[in-house]
MDAnalysis code that builds the backbone (N, CA, C; Angstrom):
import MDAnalysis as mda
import numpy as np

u = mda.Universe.empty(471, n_residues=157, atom_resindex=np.repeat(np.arange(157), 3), trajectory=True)
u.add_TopologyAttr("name", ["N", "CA", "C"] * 157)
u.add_TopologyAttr("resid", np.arange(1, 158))
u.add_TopologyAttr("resname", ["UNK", "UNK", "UNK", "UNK", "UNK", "UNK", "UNK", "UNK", "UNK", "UNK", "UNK", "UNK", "UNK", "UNK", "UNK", "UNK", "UNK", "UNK", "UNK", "UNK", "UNK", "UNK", "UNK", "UNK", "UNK", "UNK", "UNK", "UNK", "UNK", "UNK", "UNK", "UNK", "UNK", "UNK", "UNK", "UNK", "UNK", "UNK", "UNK", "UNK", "UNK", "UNK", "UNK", "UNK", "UNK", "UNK", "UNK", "UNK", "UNK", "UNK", "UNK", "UNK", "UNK", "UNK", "UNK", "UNK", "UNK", "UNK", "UNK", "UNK", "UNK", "UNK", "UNK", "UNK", "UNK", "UNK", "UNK", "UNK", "UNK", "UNK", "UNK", "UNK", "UNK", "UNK", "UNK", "UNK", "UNK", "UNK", "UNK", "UNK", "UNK", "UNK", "UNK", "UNK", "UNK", "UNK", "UNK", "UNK", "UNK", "UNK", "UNK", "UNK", "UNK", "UNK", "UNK", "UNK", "UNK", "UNK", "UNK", "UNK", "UNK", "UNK", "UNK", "UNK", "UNK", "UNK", "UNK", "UNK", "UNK", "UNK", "UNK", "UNK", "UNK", "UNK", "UNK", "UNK", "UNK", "UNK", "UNK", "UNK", "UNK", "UNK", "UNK", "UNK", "UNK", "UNK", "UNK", "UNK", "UNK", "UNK", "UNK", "UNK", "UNK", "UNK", "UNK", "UNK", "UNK", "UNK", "UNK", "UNK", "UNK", "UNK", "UNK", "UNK", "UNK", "UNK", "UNK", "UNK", "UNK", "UNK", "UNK", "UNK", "UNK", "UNK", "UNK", "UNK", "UNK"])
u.atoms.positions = np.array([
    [29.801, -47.949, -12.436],
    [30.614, -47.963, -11.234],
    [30.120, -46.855, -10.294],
    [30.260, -46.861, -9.075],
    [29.358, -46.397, -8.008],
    [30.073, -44.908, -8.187],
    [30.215, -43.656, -7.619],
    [30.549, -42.236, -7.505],
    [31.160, -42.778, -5.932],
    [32.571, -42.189, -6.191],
    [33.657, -42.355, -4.775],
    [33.533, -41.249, -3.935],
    [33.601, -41.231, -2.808],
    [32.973, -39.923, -1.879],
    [33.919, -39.764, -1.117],
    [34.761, -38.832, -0.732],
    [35.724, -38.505, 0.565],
    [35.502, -38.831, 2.014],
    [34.029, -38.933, 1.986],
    [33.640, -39.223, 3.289],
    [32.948, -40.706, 2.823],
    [32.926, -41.501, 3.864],
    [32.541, -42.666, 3.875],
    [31.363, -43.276, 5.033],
    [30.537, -43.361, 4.780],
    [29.777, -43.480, 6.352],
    [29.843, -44.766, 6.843],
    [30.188, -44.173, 8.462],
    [30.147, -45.551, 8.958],
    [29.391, -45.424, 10.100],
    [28.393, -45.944, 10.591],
    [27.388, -45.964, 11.937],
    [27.914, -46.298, 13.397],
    [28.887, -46.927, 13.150],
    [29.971, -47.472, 14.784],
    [30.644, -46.065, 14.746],
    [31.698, -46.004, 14.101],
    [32.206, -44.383, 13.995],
    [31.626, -43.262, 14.468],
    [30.412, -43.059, 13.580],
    [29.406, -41.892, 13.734],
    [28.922, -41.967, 15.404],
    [28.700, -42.907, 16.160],
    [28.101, -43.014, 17.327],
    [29.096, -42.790, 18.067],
    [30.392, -43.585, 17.986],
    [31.796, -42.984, 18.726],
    [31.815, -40.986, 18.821],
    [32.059, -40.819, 17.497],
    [32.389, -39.387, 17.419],
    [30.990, -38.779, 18.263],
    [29.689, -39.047, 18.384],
    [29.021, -38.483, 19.031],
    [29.107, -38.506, 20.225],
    [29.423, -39.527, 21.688],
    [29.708, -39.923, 22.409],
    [31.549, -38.474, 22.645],
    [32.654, -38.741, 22.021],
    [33.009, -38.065, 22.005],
    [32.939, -36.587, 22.593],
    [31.877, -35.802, 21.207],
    [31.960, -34.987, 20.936],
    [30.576, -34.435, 22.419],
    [30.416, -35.376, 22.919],
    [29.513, -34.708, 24.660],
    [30.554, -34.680, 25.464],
    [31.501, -34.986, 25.521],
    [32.555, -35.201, 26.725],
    [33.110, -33.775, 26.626],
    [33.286, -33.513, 24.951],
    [34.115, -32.513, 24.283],
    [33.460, -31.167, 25.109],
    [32.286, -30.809, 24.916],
    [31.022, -29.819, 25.066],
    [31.269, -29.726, 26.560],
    [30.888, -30.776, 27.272],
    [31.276, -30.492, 28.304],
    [32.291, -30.294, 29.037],
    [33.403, -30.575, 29.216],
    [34.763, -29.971, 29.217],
    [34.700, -28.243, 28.995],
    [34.242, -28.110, 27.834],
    [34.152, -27.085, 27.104],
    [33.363, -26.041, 28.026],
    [32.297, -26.487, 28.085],
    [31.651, -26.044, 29.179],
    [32.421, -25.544, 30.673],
    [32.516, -26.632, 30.987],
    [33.509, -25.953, 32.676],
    [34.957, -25.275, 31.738],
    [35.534, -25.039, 31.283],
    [36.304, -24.297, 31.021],
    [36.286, -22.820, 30.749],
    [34.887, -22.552, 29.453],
    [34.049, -21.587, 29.730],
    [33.843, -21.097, 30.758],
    [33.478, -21.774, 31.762],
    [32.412, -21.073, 32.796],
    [33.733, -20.615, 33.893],
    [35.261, -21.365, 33.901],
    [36.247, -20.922, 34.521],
    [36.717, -19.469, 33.862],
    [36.851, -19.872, 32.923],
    [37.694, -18.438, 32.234],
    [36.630, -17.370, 32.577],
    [35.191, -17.008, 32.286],
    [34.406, -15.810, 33.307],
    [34.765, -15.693, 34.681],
    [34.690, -17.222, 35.208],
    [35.245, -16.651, 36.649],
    [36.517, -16.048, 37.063],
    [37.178, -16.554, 36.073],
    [38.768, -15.982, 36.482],
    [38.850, -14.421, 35.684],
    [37.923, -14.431, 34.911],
    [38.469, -12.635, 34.521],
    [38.813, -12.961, 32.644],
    [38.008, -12.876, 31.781],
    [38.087, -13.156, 30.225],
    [39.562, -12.514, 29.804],
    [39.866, -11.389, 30.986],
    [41.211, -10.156, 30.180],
    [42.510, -11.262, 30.575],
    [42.020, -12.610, 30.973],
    [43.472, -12.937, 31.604],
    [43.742, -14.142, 30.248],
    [43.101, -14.004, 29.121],
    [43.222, -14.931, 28.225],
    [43.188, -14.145, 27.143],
    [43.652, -14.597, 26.280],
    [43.723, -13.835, 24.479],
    [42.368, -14.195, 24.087],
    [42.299, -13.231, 23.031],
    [41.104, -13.371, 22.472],
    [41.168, -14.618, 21.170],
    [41.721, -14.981, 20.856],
    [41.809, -16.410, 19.919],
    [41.810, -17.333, 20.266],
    [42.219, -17.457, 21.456],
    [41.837, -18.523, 22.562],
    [40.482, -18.986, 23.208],
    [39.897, -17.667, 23.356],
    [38.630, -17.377, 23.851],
    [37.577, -17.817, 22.927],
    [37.388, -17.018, 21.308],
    [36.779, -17.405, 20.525],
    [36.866, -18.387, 20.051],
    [37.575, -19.424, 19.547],
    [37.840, -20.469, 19.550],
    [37.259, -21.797, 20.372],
    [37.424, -21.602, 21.512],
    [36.506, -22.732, 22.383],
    [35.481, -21.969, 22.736],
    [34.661, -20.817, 22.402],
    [33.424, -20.456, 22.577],
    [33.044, -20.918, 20.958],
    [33.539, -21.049, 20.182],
    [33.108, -21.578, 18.482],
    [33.045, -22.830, 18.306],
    [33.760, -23.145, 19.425],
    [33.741, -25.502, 19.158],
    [32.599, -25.908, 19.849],
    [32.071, -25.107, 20.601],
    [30.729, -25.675, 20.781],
    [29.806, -25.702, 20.342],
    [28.823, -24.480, 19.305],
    [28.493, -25.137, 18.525],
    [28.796, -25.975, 17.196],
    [29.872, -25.837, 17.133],
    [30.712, -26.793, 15.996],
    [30.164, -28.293, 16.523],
    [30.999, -28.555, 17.246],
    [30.909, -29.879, 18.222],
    [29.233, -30.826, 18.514],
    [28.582, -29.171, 18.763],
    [26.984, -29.603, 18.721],
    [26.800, -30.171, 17.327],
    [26.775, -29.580, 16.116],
    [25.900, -29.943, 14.900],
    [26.735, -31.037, 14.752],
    [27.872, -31.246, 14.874],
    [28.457, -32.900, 14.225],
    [27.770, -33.610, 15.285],
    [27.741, -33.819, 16.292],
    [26.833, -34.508, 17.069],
    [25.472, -34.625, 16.268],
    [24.592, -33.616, 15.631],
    [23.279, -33.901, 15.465],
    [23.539, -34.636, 14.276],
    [24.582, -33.852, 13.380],
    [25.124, -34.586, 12.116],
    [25.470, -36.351, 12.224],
    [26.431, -36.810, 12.753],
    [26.601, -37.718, 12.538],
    [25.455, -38.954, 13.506],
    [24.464, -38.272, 14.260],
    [23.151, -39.087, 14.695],
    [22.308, -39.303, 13.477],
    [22.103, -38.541, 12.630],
    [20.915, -38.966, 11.277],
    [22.066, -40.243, 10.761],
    [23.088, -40.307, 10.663],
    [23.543, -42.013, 10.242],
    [23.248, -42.711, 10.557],
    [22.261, -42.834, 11.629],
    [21.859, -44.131, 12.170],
    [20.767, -44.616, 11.306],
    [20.024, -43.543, 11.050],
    [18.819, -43.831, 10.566],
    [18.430, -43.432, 9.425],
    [19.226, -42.622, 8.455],
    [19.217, -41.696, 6.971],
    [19.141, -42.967, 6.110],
    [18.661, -43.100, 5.327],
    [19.391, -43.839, 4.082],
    [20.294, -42.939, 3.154],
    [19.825, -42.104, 2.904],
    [21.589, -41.056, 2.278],
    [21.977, -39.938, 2.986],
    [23.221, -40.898, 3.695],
    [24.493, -40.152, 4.500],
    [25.034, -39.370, 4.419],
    [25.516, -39.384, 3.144],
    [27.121, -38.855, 2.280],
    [27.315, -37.300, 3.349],
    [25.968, -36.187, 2.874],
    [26.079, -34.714, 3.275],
    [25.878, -34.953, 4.918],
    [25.211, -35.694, 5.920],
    [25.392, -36.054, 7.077],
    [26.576, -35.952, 7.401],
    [27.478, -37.447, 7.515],
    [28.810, -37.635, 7.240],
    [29.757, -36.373, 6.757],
    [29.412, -35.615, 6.037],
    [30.459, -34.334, 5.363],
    [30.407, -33.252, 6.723],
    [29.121, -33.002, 7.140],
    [28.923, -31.644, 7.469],
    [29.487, -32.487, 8.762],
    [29.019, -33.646, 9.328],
    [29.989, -34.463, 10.204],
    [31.056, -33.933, 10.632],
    [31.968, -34.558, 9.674],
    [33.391, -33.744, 9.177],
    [33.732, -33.228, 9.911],
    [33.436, -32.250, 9.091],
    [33.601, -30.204, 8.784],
    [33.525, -30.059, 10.211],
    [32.298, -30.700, 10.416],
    [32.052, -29.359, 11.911],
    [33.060, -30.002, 13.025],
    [32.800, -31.567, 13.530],
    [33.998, -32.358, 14.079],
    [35.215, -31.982, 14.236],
    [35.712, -31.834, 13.188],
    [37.333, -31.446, 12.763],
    [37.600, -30.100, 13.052],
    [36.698, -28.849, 12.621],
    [37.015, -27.692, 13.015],
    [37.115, -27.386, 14.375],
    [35.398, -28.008, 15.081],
    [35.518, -27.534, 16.888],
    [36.526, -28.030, 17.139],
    [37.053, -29.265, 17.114],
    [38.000, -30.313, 17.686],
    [39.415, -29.545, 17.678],
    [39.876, -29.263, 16.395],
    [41.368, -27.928, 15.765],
    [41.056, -26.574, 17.035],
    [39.776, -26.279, 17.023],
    [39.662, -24.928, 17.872],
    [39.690, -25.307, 19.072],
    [39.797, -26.463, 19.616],
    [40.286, -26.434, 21.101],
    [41.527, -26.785, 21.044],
    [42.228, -27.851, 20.089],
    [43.500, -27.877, 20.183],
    [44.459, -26.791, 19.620],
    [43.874, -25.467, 19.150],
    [44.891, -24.668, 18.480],
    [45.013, -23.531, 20.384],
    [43.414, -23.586, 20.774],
    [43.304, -23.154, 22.344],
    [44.253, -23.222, 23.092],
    [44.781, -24.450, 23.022],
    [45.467, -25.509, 24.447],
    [46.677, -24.451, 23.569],
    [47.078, -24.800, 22.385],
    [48.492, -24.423, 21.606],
    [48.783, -22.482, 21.924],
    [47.844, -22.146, 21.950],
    [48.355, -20.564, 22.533],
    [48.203, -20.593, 23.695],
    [47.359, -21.334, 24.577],
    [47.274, -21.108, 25.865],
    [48.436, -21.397, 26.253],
    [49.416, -22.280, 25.942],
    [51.040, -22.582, 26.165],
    [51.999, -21.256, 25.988],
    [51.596, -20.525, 25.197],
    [52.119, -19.421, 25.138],
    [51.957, -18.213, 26.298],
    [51.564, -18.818, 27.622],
    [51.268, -17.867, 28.710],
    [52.177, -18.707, 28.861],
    [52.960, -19.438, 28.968],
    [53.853, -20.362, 29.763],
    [55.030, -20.190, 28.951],
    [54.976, -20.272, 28.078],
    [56.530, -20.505, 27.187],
    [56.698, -20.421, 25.712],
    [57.156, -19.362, 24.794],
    [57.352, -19.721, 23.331],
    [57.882, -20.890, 22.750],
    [58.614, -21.291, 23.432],
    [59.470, -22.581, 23.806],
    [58.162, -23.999, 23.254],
    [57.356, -24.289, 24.365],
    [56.331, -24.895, 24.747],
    [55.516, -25.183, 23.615],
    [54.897, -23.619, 23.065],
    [53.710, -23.334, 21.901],
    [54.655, -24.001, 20.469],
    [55.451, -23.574, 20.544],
    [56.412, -24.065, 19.362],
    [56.672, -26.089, 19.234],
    [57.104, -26.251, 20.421],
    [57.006, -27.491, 20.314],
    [55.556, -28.071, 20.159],
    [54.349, -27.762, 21.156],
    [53.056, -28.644, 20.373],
    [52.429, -28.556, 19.677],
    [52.556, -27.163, 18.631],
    [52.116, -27.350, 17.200],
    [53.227, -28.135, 16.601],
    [54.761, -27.742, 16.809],
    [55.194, -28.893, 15.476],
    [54.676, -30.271, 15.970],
    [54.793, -30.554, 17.441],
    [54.620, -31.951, 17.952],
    [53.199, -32.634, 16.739],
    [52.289, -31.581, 17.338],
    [51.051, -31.906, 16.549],
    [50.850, -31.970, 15.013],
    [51.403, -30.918, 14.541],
    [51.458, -31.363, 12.663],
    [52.591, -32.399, 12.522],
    [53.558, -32.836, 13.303],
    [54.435, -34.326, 13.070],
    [53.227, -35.094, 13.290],
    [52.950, -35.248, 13.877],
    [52.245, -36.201, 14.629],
    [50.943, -36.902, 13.601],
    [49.968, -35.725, 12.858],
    [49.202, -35.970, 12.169],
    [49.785, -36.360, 10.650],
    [50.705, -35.467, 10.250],
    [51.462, -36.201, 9.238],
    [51.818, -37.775, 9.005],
    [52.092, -38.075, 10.603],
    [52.614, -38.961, 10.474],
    [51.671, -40.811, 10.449],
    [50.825, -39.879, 11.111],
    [49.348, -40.444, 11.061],
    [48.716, -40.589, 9.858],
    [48.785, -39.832, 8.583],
    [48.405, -39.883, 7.907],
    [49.073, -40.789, 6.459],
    [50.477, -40.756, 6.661],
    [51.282, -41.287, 5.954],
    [50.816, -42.989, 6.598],
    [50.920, -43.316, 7.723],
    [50.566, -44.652, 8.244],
    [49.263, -44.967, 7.270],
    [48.135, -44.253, 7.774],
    [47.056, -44.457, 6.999],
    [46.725, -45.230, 5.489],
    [47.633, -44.109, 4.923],
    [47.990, -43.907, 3.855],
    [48.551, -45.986, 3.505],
    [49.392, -45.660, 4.147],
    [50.454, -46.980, 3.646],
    [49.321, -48.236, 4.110],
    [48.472, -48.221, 4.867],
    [47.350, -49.100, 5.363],
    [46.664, -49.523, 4.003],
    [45.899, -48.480, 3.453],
    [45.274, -48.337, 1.963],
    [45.139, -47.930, 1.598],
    [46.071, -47.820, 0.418],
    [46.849, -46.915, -0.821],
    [45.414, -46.232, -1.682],
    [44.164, -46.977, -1.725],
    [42.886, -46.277, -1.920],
    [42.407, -45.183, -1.111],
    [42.718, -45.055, -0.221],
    [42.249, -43.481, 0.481],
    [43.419, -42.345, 0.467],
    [43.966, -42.335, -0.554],
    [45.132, -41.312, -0.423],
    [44.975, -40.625, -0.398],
    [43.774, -39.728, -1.427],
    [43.248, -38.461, -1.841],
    [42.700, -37.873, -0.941],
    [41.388, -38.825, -0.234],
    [40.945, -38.604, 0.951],
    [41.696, -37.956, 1.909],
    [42.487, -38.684, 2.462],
    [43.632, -38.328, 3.624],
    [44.902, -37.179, 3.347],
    [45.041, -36.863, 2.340],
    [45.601, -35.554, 2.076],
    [45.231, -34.332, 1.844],
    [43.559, -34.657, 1.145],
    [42.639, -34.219, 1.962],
    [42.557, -33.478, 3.283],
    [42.212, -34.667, 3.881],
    [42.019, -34.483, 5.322],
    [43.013, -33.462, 5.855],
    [44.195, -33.799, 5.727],
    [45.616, -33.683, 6.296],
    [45.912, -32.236, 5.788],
    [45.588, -31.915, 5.079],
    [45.582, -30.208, 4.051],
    [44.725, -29.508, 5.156],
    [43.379, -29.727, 4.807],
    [42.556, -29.219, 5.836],
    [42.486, -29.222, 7.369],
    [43.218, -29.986, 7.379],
    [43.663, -29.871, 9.348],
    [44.977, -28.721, 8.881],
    [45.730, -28.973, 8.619],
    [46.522, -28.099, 8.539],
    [46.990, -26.693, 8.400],
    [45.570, -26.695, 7.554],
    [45.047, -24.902, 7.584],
    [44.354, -24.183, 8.502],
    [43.015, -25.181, 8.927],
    [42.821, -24.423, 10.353],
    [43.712, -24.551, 11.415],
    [44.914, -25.555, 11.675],
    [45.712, -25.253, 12.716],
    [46.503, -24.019, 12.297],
    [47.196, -23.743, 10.935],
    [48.110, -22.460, 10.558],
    [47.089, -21.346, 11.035],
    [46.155, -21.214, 10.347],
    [45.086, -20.024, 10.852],
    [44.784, -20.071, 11.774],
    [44.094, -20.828, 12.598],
    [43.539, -20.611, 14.158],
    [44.681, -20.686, 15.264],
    [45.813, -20.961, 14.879],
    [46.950, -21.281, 15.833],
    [48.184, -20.738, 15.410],
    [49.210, -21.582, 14.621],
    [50.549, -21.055, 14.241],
    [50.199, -19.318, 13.781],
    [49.559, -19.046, 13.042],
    [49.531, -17.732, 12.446],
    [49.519, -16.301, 13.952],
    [48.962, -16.906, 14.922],
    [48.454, -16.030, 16.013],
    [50.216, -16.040, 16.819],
    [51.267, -17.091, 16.913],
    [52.686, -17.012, 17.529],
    [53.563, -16.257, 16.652],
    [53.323, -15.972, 15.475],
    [53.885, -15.667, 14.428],
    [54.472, -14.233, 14.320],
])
């Protein structure tokens, strides 16, 4: 019987998330290049590092999930995929989640819980879709959850 892998490769996917993850960079980019113009002291520093860290995050899953097109073994492609995907991606949304905190405790509070409901709830759907990726997706759902506590909730705290 074949060895079951957490990650699964898929080549439509992999080309999506790359496509993605240029829109991501760039965004990223003019945002960067605003926050110098406006003065770095007018933003926290977890905020700052954070979307200066999702870019190259964002870059290698891009280079990562391009060898799927053409690898015959994926699996570590697909992983480091992942990893890097999921982290830049958490470090701009944990960004947006303190950057709310120039606006309101109120605010920051509601779109992290908004956001861990939200993925929970996403994941439980998943889940109930096919009862074979459970491990996977709690998984997943663990590990989103920790870089949002660390890169985000832990910093309102």
């Amino acid at each position: 019987m074949p060895e079951e892998y957490i990650f699964r490769t898929n080549p439509q996917k992999s080309a999506n998330k790359v496509t993605i993850n240029s829109f991501m960079m760039g965004a990223l980019f003019f945002v960067l290049t605003l926050i110098i113009t406006l003065g770095s002291n007018k933003f926290s520093s977890p905020i700052i590092c954070q979307l200066f860290l999702a870019v190259p995050l964002l870059y290698v899953s891009s280079l990562a999930y391009s060898k799927i097109g053409y690898w015959k073994e994926t699996y570590e492609w697909d992983a480091l995929g992942w990893f890097a995907n999921t982290i830049g991606n958490l470090f701009v949304l944990n960004a947006i989640g303190l950057l709310a905190l120039e606006f309101s405790r109120a605010l920051t509070d509601i779109y992290f819980s908004l956001f861990c409901f939200l993925m929970i709830l996403y994941t439980i759907i998943n889940i109930r879709q096919n009862k074979k990726i459970l491990y996977e997706k709690l998984f997943k759902l663990l590990f989103l959850l920790l870089i949002v506590f660390f890169g985000g909730i832990l910093f309102i705290l």
